[in-house]
Every structure is written in structure tokens, then in C-alpha cells.
DOMAR-149324 format. One record per residue: residue number from 1; y, x, z of N, C-alpha, C, O in turn; residue in one letter. Coordinates in nm, 4 decimals, always signed. Layout:
N
REC NUM Y X Z Y X Z Y X Z Y X Z A
...
END
This chain:
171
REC 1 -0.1184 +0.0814 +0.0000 +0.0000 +0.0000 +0.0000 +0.1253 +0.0862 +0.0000 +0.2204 +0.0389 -0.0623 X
REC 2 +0.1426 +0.2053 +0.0594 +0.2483 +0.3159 +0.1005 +0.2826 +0.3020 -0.0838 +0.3750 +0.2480 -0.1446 X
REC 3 +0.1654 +0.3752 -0.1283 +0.1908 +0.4157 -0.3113 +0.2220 +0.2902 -0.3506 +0.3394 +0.3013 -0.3857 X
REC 4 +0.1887 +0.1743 -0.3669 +0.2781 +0.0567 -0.4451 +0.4239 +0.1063 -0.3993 +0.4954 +0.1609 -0.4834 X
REC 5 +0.4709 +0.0879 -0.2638 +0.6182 +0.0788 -0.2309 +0.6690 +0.1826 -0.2903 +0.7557 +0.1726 -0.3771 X
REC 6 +0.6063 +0.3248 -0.2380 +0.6536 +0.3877 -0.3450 +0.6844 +0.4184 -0.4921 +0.7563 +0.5094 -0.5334 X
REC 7 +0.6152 +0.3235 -0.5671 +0.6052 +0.3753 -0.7137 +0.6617 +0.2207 -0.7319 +0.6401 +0.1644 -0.8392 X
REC 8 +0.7335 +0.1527 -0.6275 +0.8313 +0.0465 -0.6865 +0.9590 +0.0827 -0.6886 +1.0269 +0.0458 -0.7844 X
REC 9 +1.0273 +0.1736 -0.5687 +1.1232 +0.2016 -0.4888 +1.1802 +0.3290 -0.6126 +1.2938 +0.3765 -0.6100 X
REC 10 +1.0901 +0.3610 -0.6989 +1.1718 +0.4508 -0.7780 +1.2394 +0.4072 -0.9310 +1.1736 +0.3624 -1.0249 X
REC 11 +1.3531 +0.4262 -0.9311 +1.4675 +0.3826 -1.0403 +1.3677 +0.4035 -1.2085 +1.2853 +0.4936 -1.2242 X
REC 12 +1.3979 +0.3112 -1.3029 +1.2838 +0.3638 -1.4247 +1.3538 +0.4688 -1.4769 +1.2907 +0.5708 -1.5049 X
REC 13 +1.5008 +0.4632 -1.5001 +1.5431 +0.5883 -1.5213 +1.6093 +0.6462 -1.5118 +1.7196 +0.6526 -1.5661 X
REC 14 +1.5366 +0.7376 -1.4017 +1.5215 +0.8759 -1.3681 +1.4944 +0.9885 -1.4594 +1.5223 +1.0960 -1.4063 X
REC 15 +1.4650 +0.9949 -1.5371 +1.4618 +1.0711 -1.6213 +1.5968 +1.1526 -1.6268 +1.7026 +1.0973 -1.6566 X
REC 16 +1.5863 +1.3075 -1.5920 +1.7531 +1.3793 -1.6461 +1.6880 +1.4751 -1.7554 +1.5760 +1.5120 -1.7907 X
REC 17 +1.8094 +1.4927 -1.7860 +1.8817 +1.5845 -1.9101 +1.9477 +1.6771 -1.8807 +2.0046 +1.6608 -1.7728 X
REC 18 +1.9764 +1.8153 -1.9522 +2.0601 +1.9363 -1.9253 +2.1697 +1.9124 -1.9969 +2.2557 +1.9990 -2.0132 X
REC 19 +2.1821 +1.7321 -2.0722 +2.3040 +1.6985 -2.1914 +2.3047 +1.5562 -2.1534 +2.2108 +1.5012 -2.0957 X
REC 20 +2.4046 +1.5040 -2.1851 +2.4192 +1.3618 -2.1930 +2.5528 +1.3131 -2.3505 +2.6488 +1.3875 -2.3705 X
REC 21 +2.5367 +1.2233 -2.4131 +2.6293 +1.1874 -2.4823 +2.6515 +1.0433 -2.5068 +2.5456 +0.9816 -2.5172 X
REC 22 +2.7559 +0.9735 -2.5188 +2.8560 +0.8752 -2.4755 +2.8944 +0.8481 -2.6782 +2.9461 +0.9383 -2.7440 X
REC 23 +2.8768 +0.7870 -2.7059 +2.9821 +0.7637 -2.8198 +3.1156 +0.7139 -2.7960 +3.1058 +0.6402 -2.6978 X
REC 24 +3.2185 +0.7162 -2.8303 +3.3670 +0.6677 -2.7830 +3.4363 +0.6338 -2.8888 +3.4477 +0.7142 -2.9814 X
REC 25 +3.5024 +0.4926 -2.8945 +3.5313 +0.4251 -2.9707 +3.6911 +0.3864 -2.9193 +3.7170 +0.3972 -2.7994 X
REC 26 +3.8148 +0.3329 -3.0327 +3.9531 +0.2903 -2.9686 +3.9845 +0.2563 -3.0818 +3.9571 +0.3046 -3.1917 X
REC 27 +4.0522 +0.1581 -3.0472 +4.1480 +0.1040 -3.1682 +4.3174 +0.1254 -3.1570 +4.3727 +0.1398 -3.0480 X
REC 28 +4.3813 +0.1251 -3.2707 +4.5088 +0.2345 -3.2115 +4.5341 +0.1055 -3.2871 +4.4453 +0.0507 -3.3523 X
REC 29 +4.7393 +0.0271 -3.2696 +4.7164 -0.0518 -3.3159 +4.8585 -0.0214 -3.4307 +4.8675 +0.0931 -3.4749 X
REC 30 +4.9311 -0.0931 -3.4607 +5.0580 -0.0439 -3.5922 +5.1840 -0.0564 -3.4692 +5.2233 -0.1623 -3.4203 X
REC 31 +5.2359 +0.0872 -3.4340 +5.3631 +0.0860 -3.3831 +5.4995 +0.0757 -3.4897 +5.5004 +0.0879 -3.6122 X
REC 32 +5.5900 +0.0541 -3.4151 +5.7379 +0.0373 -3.4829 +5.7936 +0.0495 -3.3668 +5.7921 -0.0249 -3.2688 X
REC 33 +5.8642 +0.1931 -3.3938 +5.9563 +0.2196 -3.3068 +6.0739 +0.3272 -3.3263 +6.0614 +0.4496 -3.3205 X
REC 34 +6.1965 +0.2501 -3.3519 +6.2862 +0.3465 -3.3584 +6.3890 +0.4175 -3.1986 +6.3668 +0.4132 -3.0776 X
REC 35 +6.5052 +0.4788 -3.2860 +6.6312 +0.5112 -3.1930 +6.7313 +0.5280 -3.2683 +6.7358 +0.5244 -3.3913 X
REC 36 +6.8209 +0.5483 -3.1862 +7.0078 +0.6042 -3.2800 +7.0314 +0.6606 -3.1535 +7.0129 +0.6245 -3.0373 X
REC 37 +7.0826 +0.7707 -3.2159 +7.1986 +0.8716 -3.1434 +7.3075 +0.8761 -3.1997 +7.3157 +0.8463 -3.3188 X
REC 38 +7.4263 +0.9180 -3.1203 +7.5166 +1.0074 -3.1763 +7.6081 +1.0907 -3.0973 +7.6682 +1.0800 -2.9903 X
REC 39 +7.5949 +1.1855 -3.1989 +7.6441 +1.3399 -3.1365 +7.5180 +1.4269 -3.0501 +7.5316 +1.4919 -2.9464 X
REC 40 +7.3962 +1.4049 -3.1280 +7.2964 +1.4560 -3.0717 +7.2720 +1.3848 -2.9152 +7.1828 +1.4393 -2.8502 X
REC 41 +7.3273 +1.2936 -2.8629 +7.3006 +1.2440 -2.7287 +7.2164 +1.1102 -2.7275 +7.1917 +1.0690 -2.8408 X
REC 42 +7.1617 +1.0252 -2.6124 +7.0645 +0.9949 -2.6052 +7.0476 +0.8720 -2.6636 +7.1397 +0.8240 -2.7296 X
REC 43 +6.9192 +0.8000 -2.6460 +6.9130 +0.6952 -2.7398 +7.0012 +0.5790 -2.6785 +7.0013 +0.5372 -2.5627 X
REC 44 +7.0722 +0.5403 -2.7811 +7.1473 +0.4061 -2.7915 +7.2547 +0.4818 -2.7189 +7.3330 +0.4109 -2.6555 X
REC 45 +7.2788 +0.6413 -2.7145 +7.4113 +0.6363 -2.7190 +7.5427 +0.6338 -2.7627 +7.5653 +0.6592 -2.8810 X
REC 46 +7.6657 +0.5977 -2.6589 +7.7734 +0.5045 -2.7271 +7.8393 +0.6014 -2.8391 +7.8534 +0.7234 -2.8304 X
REC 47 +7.8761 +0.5173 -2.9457 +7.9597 +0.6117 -3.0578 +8.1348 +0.6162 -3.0408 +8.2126 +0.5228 -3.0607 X
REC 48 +8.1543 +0.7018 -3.0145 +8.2654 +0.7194 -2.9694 +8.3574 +0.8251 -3.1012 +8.3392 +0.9466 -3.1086 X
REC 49 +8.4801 +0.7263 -3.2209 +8.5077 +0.7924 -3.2768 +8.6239 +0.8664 -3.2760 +8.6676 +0.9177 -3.3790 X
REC 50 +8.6762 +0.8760 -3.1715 +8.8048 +0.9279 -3.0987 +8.9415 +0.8577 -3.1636 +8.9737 +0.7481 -3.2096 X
REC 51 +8.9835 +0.9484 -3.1465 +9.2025 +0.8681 -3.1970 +9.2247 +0.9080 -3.3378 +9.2482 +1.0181 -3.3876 X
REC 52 +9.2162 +0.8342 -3.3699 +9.2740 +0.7957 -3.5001 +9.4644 +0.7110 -3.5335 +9.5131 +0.6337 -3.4510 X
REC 53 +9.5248 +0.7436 -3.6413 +9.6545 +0.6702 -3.6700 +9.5772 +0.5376 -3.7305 +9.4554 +0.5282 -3.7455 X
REC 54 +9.6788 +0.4342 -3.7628 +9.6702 +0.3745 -3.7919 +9.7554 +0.3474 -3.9595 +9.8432 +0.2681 -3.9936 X
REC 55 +9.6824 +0.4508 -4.0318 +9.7612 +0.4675 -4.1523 +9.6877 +0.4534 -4.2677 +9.7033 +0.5462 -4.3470 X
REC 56 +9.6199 +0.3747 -4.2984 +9.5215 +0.3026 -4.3760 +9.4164 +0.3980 -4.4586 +9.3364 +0.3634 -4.5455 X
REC 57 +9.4351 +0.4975 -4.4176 +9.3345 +0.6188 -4.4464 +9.1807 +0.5913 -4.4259 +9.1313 +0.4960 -4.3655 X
REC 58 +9.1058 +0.7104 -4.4985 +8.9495 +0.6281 -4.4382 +8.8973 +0.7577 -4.3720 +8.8906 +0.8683 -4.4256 X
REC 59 +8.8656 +0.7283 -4.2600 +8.8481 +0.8589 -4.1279 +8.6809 +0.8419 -4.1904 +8.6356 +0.7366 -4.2351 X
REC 60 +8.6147 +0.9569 -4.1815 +8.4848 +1.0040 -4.2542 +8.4221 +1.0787 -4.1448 +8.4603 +1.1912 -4.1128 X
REC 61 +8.2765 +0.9845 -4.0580 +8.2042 +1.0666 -3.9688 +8.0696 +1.0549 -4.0421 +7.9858 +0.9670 -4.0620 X
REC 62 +8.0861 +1.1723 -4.0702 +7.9285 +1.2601 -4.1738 +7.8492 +1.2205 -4.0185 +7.8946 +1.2195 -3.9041 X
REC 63 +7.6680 +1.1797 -4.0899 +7.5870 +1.1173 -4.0542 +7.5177 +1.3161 -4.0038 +7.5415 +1.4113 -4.0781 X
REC 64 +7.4469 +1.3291 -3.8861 +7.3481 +1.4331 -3.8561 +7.3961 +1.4690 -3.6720 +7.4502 +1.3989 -3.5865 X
REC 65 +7.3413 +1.6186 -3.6714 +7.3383 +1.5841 -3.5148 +7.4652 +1.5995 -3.4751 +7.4549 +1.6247 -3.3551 X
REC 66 +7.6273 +1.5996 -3.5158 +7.7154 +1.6224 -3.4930 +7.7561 +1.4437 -3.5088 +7.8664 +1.4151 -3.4625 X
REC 67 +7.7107 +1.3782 -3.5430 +7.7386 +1.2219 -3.5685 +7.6247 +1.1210 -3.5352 +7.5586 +1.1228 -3.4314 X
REC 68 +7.6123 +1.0414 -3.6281 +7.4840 +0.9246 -3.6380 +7.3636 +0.9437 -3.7003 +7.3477 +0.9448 -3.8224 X
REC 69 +7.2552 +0.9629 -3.5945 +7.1288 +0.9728 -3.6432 +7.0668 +0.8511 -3.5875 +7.0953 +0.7925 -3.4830 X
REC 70 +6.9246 +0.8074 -3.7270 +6.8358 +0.6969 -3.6637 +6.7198 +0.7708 -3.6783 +6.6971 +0.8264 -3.7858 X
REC 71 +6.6451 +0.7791 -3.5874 +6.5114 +0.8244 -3.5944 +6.3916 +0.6854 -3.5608 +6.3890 +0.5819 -3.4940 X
REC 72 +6.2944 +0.7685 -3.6623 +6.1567 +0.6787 -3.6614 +6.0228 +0.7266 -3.6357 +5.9663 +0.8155 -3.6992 X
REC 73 +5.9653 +0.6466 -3.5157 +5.8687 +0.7120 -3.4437 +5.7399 +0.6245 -3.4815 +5.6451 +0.6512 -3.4077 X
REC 74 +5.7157 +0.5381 -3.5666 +5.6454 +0.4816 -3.6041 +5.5282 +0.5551 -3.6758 +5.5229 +0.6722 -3.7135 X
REC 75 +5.4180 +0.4365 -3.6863 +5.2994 +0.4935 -3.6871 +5.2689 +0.4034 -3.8651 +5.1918 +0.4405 -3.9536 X
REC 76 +5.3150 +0.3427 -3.8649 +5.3319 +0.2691 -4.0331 +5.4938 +0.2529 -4.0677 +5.5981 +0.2469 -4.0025 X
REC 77 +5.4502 +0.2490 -4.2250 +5.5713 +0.2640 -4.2872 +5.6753 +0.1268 -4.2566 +5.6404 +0.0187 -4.2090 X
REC 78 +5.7792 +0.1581 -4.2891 +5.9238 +0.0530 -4.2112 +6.0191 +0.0346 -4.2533 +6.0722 +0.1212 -4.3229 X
REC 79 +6.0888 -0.1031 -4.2248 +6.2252 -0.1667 -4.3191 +6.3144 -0.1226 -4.1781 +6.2607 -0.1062 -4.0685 X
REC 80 +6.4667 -0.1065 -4.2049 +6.5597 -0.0852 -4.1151 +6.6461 -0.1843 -4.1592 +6.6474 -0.2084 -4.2799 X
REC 81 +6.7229 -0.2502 -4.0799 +6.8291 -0.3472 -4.0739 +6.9191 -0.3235 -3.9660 +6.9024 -0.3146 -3.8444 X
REC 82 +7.0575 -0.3123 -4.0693 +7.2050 -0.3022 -3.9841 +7.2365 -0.4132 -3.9782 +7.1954 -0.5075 -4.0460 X
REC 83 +7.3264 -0.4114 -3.8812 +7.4658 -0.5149 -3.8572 +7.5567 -0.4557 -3.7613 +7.5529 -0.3469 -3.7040 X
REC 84 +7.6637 -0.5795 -3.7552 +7.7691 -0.5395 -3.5841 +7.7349 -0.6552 -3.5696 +7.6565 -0.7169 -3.6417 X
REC 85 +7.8033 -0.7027 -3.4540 +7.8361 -0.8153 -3.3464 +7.9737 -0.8749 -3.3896 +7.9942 -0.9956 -3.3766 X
REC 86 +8.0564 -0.8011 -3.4345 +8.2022 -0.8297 -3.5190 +8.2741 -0.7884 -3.5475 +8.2229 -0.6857 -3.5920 X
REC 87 +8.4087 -0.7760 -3.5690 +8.5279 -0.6956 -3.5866 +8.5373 -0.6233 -3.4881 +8.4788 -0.6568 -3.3851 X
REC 88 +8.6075 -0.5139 -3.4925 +8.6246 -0.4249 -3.3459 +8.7356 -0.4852 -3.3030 +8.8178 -0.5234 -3.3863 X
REC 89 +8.7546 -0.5019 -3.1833 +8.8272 -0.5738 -3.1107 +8.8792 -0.4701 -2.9958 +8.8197 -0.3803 -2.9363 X
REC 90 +9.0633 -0.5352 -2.9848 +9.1038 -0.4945 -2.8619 +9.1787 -0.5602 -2.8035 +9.2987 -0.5423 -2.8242 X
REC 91 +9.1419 -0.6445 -2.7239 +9.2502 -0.7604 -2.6680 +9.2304 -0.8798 -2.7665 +9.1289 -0.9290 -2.8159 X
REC 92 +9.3597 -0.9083 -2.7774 +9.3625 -0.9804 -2.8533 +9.3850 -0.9236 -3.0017 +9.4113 -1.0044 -3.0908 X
REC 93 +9.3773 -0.8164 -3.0243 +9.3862 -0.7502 -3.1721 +9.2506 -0.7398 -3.2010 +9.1629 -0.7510 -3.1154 X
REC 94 +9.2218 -0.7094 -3.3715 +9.1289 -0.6510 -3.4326 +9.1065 -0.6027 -3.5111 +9.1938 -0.6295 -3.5936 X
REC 95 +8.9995 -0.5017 -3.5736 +9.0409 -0.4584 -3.7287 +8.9120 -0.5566 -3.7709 +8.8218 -0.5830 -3.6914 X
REC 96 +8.9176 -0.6092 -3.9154 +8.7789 -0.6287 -3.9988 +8.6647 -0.5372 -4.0377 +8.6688 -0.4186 -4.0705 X
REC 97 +8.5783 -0.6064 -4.0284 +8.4485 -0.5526 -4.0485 +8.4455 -0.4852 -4.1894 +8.3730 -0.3885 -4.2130 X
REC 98 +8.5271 -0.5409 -4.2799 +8.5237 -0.4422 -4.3881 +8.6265 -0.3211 -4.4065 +8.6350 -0.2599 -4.5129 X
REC 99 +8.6918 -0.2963 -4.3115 +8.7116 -0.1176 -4.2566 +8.6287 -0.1001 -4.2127 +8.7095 -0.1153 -4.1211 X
REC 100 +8.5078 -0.0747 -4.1613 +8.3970 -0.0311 -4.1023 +8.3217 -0.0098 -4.1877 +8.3109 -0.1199 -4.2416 X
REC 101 +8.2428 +0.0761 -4.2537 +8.1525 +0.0972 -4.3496 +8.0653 +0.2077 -4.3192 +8.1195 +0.2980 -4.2555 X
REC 102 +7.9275 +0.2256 -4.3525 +7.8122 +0.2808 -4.3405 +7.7286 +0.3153 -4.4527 +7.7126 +0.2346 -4.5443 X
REC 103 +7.6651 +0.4475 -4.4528 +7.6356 +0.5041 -4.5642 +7.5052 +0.5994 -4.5058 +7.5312 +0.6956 -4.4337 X
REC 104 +7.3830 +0.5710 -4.5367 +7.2370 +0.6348 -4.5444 +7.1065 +0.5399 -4.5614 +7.0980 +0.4186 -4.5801 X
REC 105 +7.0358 +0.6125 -4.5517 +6.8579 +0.5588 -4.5927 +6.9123 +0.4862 -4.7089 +7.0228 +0.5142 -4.7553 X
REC 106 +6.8480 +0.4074 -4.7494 +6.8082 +0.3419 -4.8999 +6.9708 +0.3317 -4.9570 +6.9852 +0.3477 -5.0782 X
REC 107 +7.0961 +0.3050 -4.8715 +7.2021 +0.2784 -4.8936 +7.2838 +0.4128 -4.9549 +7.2975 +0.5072 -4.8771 X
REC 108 +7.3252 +0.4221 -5.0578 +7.3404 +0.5084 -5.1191 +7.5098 +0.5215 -5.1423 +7.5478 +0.6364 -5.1646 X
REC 109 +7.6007 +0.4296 -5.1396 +7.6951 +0.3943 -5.1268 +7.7734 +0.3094 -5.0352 +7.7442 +0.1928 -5.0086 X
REC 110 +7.8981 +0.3895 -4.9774 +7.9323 +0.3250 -4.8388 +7.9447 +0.1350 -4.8481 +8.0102 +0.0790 -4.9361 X
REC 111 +7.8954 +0.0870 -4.7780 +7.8783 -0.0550 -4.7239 +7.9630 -0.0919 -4.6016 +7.9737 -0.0354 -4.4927 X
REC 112 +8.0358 -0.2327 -4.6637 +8.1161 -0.2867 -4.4778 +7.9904 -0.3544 -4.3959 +7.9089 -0.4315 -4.4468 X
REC 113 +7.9908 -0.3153 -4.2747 +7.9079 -0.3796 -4.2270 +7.9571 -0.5180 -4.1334 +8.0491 -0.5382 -4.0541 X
REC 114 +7.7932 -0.6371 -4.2123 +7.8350 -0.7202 -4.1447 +7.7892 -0.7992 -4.0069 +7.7627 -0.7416 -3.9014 X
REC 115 +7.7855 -0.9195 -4.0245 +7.7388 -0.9420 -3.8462 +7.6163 -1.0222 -3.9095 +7.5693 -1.1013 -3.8277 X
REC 116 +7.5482 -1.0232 -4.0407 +7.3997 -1.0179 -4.1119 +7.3667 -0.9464 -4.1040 +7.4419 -0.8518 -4.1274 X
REC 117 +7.2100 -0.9121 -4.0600 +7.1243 -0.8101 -4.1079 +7.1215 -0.7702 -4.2626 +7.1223 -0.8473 -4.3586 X
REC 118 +7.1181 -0.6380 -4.2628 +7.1203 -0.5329 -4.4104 +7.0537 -0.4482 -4.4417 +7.0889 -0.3370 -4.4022 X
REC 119 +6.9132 -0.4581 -4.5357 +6.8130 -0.3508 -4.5018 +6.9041 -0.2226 -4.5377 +6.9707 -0.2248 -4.6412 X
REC 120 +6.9070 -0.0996 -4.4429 +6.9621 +0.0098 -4.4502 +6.8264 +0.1264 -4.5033 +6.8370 +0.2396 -4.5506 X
REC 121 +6.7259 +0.0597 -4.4785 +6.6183 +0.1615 -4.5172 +6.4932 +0.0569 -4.5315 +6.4400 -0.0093 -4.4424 X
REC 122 +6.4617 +0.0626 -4.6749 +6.3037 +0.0751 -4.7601 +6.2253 +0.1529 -4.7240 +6.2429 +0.2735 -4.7410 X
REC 123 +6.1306 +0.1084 -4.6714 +5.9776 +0.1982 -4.6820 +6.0123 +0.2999 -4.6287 +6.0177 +0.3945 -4.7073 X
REC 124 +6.0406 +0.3241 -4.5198 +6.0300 +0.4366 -4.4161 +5.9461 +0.5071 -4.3734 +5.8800 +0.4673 -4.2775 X
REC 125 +5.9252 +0.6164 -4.4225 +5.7578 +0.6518 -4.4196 +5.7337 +0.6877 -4.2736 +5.8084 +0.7568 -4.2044 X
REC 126 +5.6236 +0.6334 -4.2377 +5.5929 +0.6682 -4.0969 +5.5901 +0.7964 -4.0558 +5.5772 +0.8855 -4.1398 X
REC 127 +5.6003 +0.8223 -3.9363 +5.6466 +0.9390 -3.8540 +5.4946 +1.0531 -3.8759 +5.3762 +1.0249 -3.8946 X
REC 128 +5.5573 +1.1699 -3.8646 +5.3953 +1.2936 -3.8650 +5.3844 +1.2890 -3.7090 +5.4660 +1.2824 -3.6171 X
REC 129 +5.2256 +1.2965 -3.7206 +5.1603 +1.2598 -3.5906 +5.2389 +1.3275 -3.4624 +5.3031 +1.4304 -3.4840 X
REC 130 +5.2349 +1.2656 -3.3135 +5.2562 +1.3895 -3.2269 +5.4825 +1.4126 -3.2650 +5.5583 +1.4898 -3.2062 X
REC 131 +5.5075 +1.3409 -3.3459 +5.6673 +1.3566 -3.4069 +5.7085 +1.2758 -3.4512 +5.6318 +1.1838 -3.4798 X
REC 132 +5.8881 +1.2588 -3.4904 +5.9504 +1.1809 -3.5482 +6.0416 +1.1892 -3.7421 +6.0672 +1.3019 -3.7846 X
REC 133 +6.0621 +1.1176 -3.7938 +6.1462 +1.1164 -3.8921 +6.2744 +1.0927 -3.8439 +6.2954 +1.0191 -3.7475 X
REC 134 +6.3974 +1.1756 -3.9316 +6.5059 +1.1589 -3.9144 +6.6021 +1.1237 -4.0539 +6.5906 +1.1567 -4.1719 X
REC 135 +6.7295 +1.0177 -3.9594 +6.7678 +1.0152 -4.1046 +6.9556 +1.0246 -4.0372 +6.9987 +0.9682 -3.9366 X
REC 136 +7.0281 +1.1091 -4.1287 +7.1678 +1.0790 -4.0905 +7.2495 +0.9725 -4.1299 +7.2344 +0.9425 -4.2483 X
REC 137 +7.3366 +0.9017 -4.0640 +7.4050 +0.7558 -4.1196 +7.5589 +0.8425 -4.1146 +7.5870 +0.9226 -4.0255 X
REC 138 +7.6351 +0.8126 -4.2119 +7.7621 +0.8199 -4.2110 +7.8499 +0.6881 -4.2012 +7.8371 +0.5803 -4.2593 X
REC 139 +7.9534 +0.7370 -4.0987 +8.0311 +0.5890 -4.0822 +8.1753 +0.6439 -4.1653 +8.2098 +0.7592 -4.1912 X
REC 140 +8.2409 +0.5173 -4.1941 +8.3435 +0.5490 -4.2325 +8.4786 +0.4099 -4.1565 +8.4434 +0.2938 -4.1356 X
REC 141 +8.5941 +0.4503 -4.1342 +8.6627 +0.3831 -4.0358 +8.7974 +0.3843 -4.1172 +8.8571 +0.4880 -4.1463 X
REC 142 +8.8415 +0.2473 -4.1533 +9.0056 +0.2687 -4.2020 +9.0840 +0.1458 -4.1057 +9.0529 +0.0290 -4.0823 X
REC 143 +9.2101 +0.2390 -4.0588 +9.2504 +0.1665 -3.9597 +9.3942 +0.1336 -4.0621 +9.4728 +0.2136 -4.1128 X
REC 144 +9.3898 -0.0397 -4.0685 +9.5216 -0.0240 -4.1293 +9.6423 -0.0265 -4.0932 +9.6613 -0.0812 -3.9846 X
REC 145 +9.7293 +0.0127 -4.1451 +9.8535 +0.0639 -4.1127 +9.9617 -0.0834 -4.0191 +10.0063 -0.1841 -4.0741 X
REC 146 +9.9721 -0.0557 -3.9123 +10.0506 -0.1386 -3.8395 +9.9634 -0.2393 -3.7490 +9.9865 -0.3549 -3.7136 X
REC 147 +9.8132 -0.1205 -3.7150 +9.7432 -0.1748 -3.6239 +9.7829 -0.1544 -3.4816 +9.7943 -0.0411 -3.4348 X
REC 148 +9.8069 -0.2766 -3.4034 +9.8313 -0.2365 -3.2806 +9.8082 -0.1324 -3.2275 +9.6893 -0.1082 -3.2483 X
REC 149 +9.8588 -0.0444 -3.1622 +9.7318 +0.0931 -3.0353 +9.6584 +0.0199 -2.9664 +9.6826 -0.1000 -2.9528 X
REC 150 +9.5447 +0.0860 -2.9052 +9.4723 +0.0813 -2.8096 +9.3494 +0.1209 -2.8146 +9.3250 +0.2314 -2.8631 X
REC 151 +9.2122 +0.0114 -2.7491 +9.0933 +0.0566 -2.7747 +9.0088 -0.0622 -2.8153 +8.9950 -0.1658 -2.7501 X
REC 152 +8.9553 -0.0334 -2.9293 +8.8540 -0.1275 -3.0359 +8.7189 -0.0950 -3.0012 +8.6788 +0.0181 -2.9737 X
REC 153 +8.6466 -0.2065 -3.0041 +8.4864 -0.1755 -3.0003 +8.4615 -0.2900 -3.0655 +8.5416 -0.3810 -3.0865 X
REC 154 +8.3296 -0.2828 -3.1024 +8.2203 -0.3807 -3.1662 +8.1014 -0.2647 -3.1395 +8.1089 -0.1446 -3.1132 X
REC 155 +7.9672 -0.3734 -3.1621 +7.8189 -0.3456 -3.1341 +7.7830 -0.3468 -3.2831 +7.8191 -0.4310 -3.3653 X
REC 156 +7.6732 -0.1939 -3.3129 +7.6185 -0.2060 -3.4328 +7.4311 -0.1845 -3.3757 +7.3862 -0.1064 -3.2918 X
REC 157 +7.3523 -0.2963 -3.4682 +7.2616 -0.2688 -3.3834 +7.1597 -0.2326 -3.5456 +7.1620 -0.2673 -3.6637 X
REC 158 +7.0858 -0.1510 -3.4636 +6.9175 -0.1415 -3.6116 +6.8513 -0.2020 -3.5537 +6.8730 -0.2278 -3.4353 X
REC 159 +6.7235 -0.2543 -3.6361 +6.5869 -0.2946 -3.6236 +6.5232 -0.2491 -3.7195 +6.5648 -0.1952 -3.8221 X
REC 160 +6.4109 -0.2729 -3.6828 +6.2638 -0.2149 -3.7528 +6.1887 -0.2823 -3.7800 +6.1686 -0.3622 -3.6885 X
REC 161 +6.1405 -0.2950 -3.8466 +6.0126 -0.4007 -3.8892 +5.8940 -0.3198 -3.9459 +5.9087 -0.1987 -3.9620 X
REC 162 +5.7674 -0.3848 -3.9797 +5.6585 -0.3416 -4.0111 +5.7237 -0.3438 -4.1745 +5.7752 -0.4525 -4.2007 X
REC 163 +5.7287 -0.2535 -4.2745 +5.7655 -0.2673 -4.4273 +5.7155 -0.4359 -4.4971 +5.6110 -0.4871 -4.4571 X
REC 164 +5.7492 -0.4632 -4.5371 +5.7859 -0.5984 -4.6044 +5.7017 -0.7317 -4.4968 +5.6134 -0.8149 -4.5175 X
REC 165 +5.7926 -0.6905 -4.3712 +5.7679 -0.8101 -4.3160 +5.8740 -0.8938 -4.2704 +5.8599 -0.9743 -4.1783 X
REC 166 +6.0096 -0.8710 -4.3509 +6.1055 -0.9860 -4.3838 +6.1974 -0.9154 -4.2987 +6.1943 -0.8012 -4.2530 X
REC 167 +6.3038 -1.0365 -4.2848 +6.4565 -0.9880 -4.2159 +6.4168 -1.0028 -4.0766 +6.3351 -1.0855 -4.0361 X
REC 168 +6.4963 -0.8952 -3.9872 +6.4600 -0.8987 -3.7999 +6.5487 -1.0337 -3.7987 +6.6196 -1.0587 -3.8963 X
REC 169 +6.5436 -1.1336 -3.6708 +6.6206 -1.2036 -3.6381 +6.7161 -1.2135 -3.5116 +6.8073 -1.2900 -3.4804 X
REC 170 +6.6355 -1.0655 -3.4318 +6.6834 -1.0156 -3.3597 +6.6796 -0.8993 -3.3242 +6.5923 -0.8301 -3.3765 X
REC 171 +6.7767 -0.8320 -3.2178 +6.8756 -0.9236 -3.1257 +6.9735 -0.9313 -3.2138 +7.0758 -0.9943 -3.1871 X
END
């Protein structure tokens, strides 16, 4: 009776190995993920284009790490879409959105930007593994002549999408 208990009480397998192997399986899934800098500083930081006259000139900030970069960290290829939020505003003053203009990715010629989404970039080829793609945006700013002083802002925002999966609707 001892040998039954015993030869029940032992696991079937027991059996070892000087190796063992596991197969391992994952599914990775389609990222989209960008940023914007400018002036080489951090993401979504503020663009700040200093003092300007108000003499209907068109003030020219070349797109790279001294200005506006969008980078893409994505893992499939990608549509980009600009806009603002509105006119830059100060108080009760403002300039129009069409002094404000923007120039890179698919956009080849400066554009006013509006408070619609604007694909700024076609087929964005996804990022090399482990890294990002970069692209420089140039802004361009005409303040016209007998604009109040002070300080103007408006919001310009990107999005990303998976490549031809239509216009972002937000934010």
C-alpha cells in the first residue's frame, strides 16, 4: 500500500531537461504619433515670434531646429493636418488668419492658415525603428501697417491620422 501512495504522490511530469523552450508570440498594433517643437524646445512648445513693426512686411521664420519642427514617431505611414483656433488676437484687436501663413511637408507653397483642417503632409513615411522622422515648417507673419501694439496669439494645432483615413475632427 506504502508503493501505491507513493507512485500516486509523484507529479507525471517530472521529467527535467538541461533546456527548456517557450515559443513567444505579440502582436504590435499601428501607432500614430506625432510632436512640434520650436526652437529645438519641447513638445508642444510655445512659438514665440518676438517684436515685429507693424509695416506690412512678411517676417520669414525658416522651418528646422532654430524654428518649427513636426516630428513623426509612427509605426505606419501618415496624413498631417493644420489649422489655428483664429486670428491672433490682442484685446480687442486682431490680425487675420491670412497674414499667417505656413510652408512644409506636402505644402510646397506658403498657405494662410485656417481654423479647417489642411492636409500639410501626404503619406508620411513611418518612422525607422527605435527613431523619429523630421520635417521643418516655415511660418510666415505680415503685420499690417497701423496694427495696434501689443501681444497677439492664436493656437495652431497638427494631427495625424493613419494615411488615407480622412480629415482629424479633432481637437
Amino acid at each position: 500500500m506504502i508503493f501505491l501512495l507513493v507512485s500516486c504522490a509523484s507529479p507525471a511530469f517530472a521529467v527535467q531537461s538541461t533546456s527548456s523552450t517557450q515559443p513567444v508570440q505579440v502582436t504590435i498594433n499601428d501607432a500614430v504619433a506625432i510632436s512640434a517643437t520650436w526652437n529645438s524646445g519641447a513638445n508642444n512648445s510655445a512659438i514665440n515670434l518676438g517684436s515685429v513693426l507693424p509695416d506690412g512686411s512678411q517676417n520669414t521664420y525658416t522651418g528646422g531646429t532654430s524654428g518649427e519642427q513636426l516630428f513623426t514617431y509612427s509605426s505606419v505611414m501618415i496624413d498631417v493636418y493644420t489649422k489655428a483656433s483664429g486670428p491672433l488676437t490682442g484685446g480687442s484687436n486682431s490680425i487675420a488668419l491670412t497674414n499667417f501663413r505656413y510652408m512644409g511637408g506636402s505644402v510646397t507653397t506658403a498657405r494662410a492658415f485656417t481654423t479647417n483642417y489642411y492636409k500639410i503632409y501626404d503619406n508620411w513615411q513611418k518612422a525607422p525603428q527605435g527613431g523619429s522622422r523630421v520635417a521643418p515648417i516655415t511660418l510666415y507673419l505680415n503685420v499690417p501697417l497701423g496694427t495696434n501694439p501689443g501681444s497677439y496669439q492664436t493656437t495652431i494645432y497638427f494631427s495625424a491620422v493613419k494615411h488615407n483615413a480622412g480629415t482629424p475632427t479633432t481637437p
